[in-house]
C-alpha positions as CSV (number, residue, x, y, z in Angstrom):
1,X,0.0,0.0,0.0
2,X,3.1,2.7,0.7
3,X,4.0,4.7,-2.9
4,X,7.9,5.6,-3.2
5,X,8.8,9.1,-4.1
6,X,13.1,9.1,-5.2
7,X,14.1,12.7,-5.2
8,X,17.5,13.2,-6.4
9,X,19.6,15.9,-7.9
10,X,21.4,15.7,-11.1
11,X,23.8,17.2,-13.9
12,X,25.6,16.3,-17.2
13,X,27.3,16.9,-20.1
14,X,27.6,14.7,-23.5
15,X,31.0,14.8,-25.1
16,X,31.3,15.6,-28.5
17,X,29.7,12.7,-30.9
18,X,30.7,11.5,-34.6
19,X,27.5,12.3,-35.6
20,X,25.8,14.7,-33.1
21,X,22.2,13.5,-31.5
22,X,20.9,17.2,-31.6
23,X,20.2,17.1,-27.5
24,X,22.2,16.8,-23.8
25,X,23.3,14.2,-21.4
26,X,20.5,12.1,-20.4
27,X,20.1,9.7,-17.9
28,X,16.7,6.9,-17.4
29,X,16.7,5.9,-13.9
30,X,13.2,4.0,-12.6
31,X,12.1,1.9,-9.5
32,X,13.3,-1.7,-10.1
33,X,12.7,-4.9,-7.7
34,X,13.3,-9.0,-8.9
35,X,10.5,-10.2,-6.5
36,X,6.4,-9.2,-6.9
37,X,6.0,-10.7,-10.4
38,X,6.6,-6.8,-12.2
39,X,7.3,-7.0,-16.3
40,X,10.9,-6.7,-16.5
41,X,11.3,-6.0,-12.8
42,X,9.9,-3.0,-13.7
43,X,8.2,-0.9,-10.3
44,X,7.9,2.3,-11.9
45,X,7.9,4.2,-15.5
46,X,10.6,2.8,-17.2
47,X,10.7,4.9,-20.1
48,X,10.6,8.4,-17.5
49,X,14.2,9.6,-19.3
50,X,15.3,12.7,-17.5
51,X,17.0,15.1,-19.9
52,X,20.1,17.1,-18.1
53,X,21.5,20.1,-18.2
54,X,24.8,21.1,-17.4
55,X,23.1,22.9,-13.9
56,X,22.0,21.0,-11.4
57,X,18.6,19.8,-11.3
58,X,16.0,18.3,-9.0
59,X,14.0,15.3,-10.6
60,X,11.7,12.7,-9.5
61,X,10.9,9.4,-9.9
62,X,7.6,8.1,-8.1
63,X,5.2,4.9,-7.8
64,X,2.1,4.4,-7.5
65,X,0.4,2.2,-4.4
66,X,2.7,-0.9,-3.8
67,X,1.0,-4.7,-4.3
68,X,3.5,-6.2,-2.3
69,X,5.9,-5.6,0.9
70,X,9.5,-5.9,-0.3
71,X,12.4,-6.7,2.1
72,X,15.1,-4.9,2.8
73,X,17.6,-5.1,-0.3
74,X,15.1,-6.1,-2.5
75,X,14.5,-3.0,-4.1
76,X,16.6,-0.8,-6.1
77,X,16.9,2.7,-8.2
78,X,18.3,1.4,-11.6
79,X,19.7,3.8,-14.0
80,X,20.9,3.7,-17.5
81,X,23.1,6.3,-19.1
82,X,24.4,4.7,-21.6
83,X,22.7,6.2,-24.6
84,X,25.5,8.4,-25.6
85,X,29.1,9.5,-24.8
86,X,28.5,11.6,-21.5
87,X,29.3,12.6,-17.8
88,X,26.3,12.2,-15.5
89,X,26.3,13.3,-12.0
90,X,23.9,12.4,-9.4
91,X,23.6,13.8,-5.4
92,X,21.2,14.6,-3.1
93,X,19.1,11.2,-3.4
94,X,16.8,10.4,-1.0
95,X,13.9,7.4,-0.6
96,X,10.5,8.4,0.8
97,X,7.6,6.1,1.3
98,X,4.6,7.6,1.7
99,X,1.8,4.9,3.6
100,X,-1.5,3.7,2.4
101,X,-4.5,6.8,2.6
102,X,-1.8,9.7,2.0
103,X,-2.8,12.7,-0.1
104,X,-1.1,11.4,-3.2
105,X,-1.6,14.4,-5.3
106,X,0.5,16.4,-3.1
107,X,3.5,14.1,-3.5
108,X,6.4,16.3,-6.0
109,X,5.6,15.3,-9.3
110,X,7.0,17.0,-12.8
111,X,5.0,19.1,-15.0
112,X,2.8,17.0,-16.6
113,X,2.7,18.9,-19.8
114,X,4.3,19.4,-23.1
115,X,4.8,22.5,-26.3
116,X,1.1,22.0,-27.9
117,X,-0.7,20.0,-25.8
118,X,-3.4,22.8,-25.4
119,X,-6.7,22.4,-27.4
120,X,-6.2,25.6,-29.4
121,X,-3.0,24.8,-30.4
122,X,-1.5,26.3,-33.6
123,X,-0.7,23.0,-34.6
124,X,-3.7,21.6,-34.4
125,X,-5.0,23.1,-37.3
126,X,-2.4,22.4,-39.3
127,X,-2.3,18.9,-38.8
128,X,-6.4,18.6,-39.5
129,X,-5.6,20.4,-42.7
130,X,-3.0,17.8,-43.5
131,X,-5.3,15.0,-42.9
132,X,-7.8,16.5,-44.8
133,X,-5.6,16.6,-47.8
134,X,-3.2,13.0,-47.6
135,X,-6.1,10.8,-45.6
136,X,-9.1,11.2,-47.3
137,X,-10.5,11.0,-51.5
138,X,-13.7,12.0,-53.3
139,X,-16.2,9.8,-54.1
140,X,-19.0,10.8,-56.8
141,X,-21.4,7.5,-56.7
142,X,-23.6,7.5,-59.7
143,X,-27.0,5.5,-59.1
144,X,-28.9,4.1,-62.0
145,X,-32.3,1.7,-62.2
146,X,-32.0,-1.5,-64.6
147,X,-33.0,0.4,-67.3
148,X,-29.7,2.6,-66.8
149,X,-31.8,5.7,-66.2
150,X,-30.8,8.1,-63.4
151,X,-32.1,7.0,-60.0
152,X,-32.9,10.8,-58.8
153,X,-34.2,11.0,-55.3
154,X,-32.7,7.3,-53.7
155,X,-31.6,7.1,-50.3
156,X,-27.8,6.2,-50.2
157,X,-26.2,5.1,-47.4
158,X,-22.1,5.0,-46.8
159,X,-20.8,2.9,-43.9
160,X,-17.1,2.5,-43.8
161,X,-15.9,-0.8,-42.1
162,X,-11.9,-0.3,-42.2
163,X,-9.2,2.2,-42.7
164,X,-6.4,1.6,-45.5
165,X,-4.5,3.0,-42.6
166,X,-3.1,0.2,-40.6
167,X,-4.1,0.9,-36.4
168,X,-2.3,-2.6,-35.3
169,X,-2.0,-3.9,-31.8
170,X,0.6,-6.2,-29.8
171,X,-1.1,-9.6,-28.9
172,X,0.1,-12.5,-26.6
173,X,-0.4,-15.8,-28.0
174,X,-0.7,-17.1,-24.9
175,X,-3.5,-14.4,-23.7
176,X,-5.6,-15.8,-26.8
177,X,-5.4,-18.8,-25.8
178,X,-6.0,-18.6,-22.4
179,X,-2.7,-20.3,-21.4
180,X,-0.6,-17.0,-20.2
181,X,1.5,-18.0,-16.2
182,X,3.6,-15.3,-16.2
183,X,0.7,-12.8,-15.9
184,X,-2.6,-12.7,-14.8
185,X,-5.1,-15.6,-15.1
186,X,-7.5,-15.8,-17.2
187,X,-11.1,-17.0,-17.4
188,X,-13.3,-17.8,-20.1
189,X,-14.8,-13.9,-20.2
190,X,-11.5,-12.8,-20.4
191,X,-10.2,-14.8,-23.5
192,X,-13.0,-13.9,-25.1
193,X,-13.3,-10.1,-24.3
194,X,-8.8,-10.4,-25.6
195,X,-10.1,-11.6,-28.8
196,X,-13.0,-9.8,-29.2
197,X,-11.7,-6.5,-28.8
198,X,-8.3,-7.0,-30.5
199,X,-10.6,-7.9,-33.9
200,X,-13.3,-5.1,-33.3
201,X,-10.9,-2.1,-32.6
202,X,-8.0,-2.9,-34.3
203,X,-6.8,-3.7,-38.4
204,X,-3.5,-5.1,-37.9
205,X,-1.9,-7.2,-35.0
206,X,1.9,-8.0,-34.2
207,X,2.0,-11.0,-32.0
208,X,4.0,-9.6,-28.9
209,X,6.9,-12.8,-28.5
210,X,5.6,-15.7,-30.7
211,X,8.0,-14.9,-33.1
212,X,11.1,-13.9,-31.5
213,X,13.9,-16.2,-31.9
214,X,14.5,-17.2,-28.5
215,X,10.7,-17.8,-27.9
216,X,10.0,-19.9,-30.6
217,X,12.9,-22.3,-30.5
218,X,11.9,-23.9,-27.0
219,X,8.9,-26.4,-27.8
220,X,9.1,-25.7,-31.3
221,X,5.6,-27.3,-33.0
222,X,3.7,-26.8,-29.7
223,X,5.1,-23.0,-30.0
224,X,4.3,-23.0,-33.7
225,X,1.2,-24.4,-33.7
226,X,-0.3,-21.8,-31.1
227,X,0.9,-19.2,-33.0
228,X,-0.2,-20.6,-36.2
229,X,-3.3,-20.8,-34.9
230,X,-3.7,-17.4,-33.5
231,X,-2.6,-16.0,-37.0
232,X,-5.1,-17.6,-38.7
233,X,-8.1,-16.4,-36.4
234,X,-7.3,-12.7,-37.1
235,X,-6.2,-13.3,-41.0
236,X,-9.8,-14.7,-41.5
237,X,-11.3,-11.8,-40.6
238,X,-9.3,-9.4,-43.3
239,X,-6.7,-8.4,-40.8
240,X,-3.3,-7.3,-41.5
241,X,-0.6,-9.2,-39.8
242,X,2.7,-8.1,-38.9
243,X,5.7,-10.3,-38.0
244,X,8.3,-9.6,-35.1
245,X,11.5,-10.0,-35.1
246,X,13.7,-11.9,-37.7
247,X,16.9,-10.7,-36.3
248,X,17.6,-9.4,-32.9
249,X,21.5,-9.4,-33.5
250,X,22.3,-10.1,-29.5
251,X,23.5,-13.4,-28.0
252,X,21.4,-12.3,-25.2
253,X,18.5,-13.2,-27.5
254,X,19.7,-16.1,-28.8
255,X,18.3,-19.5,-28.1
256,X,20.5,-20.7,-25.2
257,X,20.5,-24.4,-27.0
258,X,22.6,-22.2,-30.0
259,X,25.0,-19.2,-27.8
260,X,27.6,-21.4,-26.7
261,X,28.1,-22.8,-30.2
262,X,27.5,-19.5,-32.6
263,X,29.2,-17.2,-29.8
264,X,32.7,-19.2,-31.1
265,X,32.0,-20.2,-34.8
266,X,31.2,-16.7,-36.8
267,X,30.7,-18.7,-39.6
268,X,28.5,-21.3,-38.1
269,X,26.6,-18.1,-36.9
270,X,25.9,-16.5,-40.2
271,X,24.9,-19.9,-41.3
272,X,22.1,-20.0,-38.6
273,X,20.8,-16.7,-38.8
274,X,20.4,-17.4,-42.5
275,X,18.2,-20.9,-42.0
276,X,16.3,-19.4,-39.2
277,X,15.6,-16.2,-42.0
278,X,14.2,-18.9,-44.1
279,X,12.7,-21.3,-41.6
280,X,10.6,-18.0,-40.5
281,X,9.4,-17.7,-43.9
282,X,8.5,-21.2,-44.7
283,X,6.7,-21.5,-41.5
284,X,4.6,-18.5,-41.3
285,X,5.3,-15.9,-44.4
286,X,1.7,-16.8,-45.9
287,X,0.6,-14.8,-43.2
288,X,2.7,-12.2,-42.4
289,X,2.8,-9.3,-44.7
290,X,5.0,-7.0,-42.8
291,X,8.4,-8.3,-41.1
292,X,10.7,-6.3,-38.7
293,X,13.7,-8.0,-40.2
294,X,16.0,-6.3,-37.5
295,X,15.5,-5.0,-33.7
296,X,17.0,-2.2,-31.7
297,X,20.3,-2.7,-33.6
298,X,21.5,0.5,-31.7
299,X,21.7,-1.2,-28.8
300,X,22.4,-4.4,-29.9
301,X,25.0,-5.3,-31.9
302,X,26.9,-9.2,-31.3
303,X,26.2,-10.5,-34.8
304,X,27.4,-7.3,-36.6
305,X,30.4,-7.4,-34.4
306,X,31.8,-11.0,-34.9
307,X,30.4,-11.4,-38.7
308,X,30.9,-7.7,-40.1
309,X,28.3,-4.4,-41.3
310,X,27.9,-6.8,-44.6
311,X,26.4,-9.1,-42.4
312,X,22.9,-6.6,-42.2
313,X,23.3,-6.5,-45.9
314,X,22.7,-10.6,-46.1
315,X,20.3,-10.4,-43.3
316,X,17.8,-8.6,-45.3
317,X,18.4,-10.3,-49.1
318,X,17.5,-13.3,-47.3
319,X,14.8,-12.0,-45.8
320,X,13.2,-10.8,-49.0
321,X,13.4,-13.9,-50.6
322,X,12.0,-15.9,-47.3
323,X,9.4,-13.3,-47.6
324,X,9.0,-12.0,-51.1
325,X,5.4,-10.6,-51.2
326,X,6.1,-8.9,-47.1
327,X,6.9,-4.8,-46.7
328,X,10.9,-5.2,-44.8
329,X,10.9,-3.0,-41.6
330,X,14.2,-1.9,-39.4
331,X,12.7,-1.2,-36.3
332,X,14.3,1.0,-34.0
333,X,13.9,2.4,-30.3
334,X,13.1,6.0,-31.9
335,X,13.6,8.0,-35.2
336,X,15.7,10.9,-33.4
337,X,17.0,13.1,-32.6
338,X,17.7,14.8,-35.2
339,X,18.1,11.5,-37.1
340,X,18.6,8.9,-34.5
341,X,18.6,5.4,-36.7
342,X,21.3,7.1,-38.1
343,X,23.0,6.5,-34.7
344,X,24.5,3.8,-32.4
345,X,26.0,0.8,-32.7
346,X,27.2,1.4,-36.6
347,X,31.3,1.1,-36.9
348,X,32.6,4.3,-35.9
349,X,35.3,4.1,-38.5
350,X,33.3,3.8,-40.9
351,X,31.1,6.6,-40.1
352,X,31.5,10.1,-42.3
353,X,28.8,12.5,-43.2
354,X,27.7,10.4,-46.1
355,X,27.2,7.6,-44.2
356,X,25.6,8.3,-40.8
357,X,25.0,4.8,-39.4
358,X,22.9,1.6,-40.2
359,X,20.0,3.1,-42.7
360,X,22.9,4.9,-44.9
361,X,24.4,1.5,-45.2
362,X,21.6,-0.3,-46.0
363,X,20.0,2.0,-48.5
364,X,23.5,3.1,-50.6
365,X,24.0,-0.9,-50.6
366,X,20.4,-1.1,-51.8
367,X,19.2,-3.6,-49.5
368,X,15.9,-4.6,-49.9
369,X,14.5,-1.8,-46.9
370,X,10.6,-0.5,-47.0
371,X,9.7,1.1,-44.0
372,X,11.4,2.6,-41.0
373,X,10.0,1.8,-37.8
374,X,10.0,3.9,-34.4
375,X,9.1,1.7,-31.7
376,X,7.8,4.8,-30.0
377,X,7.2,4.0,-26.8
378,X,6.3,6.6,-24.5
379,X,4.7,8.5,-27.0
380,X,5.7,11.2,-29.6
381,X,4.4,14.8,-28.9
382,X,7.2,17.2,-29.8
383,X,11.3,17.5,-30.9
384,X,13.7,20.6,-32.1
385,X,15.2,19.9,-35.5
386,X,16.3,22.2,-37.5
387,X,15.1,25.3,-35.9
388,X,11.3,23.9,-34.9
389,X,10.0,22.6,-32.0
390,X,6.9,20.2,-30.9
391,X,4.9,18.7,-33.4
392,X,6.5,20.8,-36.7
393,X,9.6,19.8,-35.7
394,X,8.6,15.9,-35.5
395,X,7.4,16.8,-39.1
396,X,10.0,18.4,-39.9
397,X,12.1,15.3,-38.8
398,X,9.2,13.2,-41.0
399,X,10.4,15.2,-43.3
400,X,14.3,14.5,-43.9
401,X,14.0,10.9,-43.1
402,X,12.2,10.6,-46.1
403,X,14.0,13.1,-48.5
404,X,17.6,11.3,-47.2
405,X,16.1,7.7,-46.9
406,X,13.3,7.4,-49.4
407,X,11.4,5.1,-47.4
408,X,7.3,5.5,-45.6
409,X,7.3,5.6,-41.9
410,X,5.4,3.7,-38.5
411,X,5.4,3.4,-35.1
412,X,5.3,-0.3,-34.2
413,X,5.8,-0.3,-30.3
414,X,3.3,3.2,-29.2
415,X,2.4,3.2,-25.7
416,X,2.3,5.6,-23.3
417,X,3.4,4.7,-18.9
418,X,2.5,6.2,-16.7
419,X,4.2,5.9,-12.8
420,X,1.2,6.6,-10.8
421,X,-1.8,4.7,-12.4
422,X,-4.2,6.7,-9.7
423,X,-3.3,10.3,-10.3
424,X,-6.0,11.5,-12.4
425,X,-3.5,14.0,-13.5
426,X,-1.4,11.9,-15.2
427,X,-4.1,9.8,-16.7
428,X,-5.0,12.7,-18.7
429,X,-1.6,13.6,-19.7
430,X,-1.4,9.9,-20.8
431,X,-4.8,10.6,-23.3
432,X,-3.6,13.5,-24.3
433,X,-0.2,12.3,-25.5
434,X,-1.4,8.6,-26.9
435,X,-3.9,11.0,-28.9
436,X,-1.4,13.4,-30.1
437,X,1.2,11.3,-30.6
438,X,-1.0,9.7,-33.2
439,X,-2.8,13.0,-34.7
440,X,1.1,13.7,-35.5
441,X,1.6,11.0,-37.0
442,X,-1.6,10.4,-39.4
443,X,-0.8,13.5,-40.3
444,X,1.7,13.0,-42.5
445,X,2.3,11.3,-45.7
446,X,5.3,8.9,-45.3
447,X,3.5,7.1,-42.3
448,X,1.8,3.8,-43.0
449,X,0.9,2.5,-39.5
450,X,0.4,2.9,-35.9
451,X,0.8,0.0,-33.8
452,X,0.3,-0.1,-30.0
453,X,2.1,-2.6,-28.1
454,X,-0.9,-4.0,-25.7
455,X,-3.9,-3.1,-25.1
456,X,-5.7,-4.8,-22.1
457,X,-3.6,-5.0,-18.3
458,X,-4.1,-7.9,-17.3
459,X,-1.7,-9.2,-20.2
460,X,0.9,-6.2,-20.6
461,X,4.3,-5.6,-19.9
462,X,3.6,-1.9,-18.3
463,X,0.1,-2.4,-17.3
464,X,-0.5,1.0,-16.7
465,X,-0.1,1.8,-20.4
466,X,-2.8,-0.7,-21.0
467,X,-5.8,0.9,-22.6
468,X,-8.1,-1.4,-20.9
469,X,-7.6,-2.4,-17.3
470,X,-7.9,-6.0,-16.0
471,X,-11.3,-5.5,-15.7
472,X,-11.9,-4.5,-18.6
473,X,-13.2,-1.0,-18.1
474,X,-11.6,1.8,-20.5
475,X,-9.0,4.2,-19.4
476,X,-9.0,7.6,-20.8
477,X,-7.0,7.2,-23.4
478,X,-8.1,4.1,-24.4
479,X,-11.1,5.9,-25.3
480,X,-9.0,8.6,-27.1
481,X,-8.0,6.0,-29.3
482,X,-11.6,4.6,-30.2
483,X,-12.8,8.3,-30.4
484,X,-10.3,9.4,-32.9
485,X,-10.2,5.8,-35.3
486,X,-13.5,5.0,-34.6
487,X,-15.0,8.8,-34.9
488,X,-13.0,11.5,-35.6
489,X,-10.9,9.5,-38.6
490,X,-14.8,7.7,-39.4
491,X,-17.1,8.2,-42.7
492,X,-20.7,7.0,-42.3
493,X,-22.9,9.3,-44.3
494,X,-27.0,9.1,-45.5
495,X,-27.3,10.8,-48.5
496,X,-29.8,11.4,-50.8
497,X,-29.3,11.3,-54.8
498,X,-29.5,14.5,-57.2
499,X,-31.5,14.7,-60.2
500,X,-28.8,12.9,-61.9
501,X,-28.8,10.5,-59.9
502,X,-25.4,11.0,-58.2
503,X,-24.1,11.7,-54.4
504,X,-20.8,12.9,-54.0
505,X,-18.5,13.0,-50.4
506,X,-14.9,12.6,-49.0
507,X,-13.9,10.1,-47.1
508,X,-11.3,8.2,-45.2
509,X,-9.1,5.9,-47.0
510,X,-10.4,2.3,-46.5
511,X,-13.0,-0.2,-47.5
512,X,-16.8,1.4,-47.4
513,X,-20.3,-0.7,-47.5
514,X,-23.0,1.3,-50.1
515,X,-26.7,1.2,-50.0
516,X,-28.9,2.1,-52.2
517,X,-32.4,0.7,-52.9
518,X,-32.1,-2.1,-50.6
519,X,-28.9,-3.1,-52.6
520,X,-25.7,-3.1,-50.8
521,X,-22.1,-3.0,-52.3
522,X,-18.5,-2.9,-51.6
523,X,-16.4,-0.1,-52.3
524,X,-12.8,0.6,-51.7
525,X,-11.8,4.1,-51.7
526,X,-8.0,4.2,-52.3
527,X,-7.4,7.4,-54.8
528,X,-7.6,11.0,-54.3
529,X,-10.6,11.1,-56.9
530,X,-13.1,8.1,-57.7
531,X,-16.1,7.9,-59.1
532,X,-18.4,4.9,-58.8
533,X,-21.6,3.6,-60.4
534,X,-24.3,1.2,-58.9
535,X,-27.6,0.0,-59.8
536,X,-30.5,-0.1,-58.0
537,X,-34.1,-1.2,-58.8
């Protein structure tokens, strides 16, 4: 029942970079403890990075109301501040607990805000304009009797049933079936309410670990068959499905049958990664039409260090022909700043100005790359780059990716933590960013999709992210999300036809059900301009 506030004080200073990041020191501290079953050992907001200057600062880091009683030594302030080249210095750090039925909302927190999150926003208008202009066509629908005469005066309704725009979800295999130990159990209302609501408010799915090389390989057909099974369930009901990951180039993620072998034998290394590249598409790649062939490869970075940059270069041939018909994602912690998958683990002697890292590489070797992926978690609301800040400067970001890269954009991993699942305050500012974050994004060209990773707490690895809680009640910005997909980005119109017998309206991208005359037919609004004829009796 206590809550733990960390207060600390903090400084630093980045040293000069090969290729600059655009910002300061930074350094991600969080609440950690092995015991009381958290995701990752995870206590509080993992992805809280604090971002230093070179004065010193006060900072927090906070939980919310504690499940469990932890013994002495069993928990822990964790920090990372590895992200760059930089001095960090920390001081003043004290551990407060603060017992059940204490005024929570008095307890130090940051200012949960951010550059445009008010309603009246300059930006905001902007970015409606945009959608406007890159998400939606005109339809003229001409309506004619059997004769072929006009059909003035005929009710006509338009119902859209799915965007062209891909808004995928994270699901657990084991959550669809029922089967999940590691988290929480599930009954038969709660399989059912996973699957119904991952089909009804979602077109695309990513299956959370199904597919990762170190999960599949233990029980291999059991493993396959679940997921196999899974796959198909969505598939038959016209949803897109994404595949995650081919390649996560770290022992660490290595099957632990394999790492003692592969760690010494580079060559018998490349030779696996190349039959599991094609075991993945034999196995599943009539499903899968989207692959992340590589993961975090600025973090993570064994394979390309005992087999070579090439290495990448096969990685991706092989997965185009294991997956010839499937769009070829690098996915990536973040896109920045200002350029940040041009960062990382890439050979430093190898980097120059006209090749910045890992995406340079791949593209001037013209590997077979489609899409960039941000994993995004925590949300995108705002970054400086080149001279603009908040959302235009994430455009403007948007912006040079694709002029130096050429390739469409999507957030695969979007959620949004939170540390203090019971302040009201910070719920909000979690709506508020989930909802920008993806207004930002929709609204420009390059990007194709928007996946969230999870969606229901009681099988997520931050469950306050979750837009549903365990029981399956909405948080606020689960509804954001349904409000904007499901009616602010939504076309259902009842129209009547002119003398002509033609009705005309924009629309959302996406698949559309027409009516007329008690005769109902598809259409699939995919072009700027369409026009479309029908006949009714």
């Amino acid at each position: 029942g206590d809550s733990l506030l960390v207060v600390f004080w903090a400084r630093g200073v980045k040293v000069p970079q090969v290729v600059d990041d655009g910002e300061g020191a930074v350094l991600q501290l969080y609440v950690r403890s092995g015991i009381g079953g958290y995701e990752k050992g995870r206590v509080s907001n993992f992805y809280d990075a604090k971002k230093l200057t070179e004065e010193w600062q006060r900072y927090y880091v906070k939980t919310g109301p504690l499940a469990h009683d932890f013994p002495v030594g069993k928990l822990q302030l964790e920090g990372m501040i590895g992200h760059k080249a930089q001095t960090v210095e920390i001081g003043g750090l004290a551990w407060m607990a603060f017992p059940k039925g204490s005024a929570l909302q008095h307890m130090p927190s940051p200012s949960w805000t951010y550059e445009g999150r008010a309603p009246d926003a300059p930006w905001r208008a902007e970015a409606a304009q945009r959608i406007e202009q890159h998400r939606k066509g005109t339809v003229q629908v001409v309506v004619r009797g059997k004769g072929g005469e006009a059909a003035a005066g005929v009710p006509v309704a338009i119902r859209m049933r799915k965007h062209a725009f891909r808004f995928g979800v994270a699901v657990s295999v084991p959550a669809f079936h029922g089967t999940q130990v590691d988290r929480l159990p599930m009954g038969t209302n709660d399989v059912a309410m996973y699957r119904r609501i991952s089909a009804a408010c979602f077109n695309s799915v990513t299956l959370e670990n199904a597919l990762k090389w170190h999960v599949m390989d233990g029980r291999r057909r059991e493993h396959w068959a679940q997921a196999k099974a899974c796959l198909a369930h969505y598939a038959e009901q016209g949803i897109a499905l994404r595949g995650h990951v081919m390649i996560w180039p770290s022992f660490f993620r290595t099957p632990a049958r394999l790492r003692p072998q592969v760690e010494q034998d580079p060559a018998l290394l490349e030779r696996t990664l190349l039959d599991h590249l094609a075991e993945l598409g034999e196995q599943f790649g009539s499903w899968v039409t989207d692959w992340d062939v590589t993961n975090e490869t600025k973090v993570n970075r064994d394979f390309m260090d005992h087999l070579g940059p090439s290495s990448m270069l096969a990685w991706y041939r092989a997965a185009r022909q294991a997956a010839p018909a499937a769009k070829l994602t690098l996915n990536e912690t973040n896109f920045g700043p200002p350029g940040g998958m041009e960062l990382g683990s890439f050979p430093t002697n190898l980097l120059s100005d006209a090749c910045r890292g890992w995406v340079d590489y791949l593209v001037q070797h013209e590997a077979p790359l489609d899409l960039l992926g941000d994993q995004a978690h925590g949300g995108r609301v705002g970054l400086s780059f080149n001279g603009k800040t908040g959302p235009e400067g994430l455009w403007e970001q948007f912006d040079y990716l694709v002029a130096r890269y050429g390739k469409k954009l999507q957030y695969t991993e979007l959620d949004v933590n939170i540390g203090g699942s019971s302040d009201r305050a910070q719920r909000l500012y979690q709506a508020d960013v989930l909802r920008d974050s993806m207004i930002i994004a929709f609204a420009h060209p390059a990007f194709e999709a928007i996946t969230q990773w999870g969606f229901w707490a009681g099988s997520h690895y931050a469950p306050a992210a979750a837009l549903w809680a365990e029981d399956w009640t909405i948080h606020p910005h689960g509804q954001a999300y349904l409000d904007l997909v499901f009616r602010d980005w939504w076309t259902d119109l009842d129209l009547t036809t002119d003398p002509h017998g033609r009705v005309a309206f924009r629309g959302f991208f996406g698949d559309y059900e027409v009516s007329a005359g008690g005769v109902a037919q598809p259409l699939r609004l995919a072009e700027a301009e369409h026009t479309w004829a029908m006949e009714a009796p």
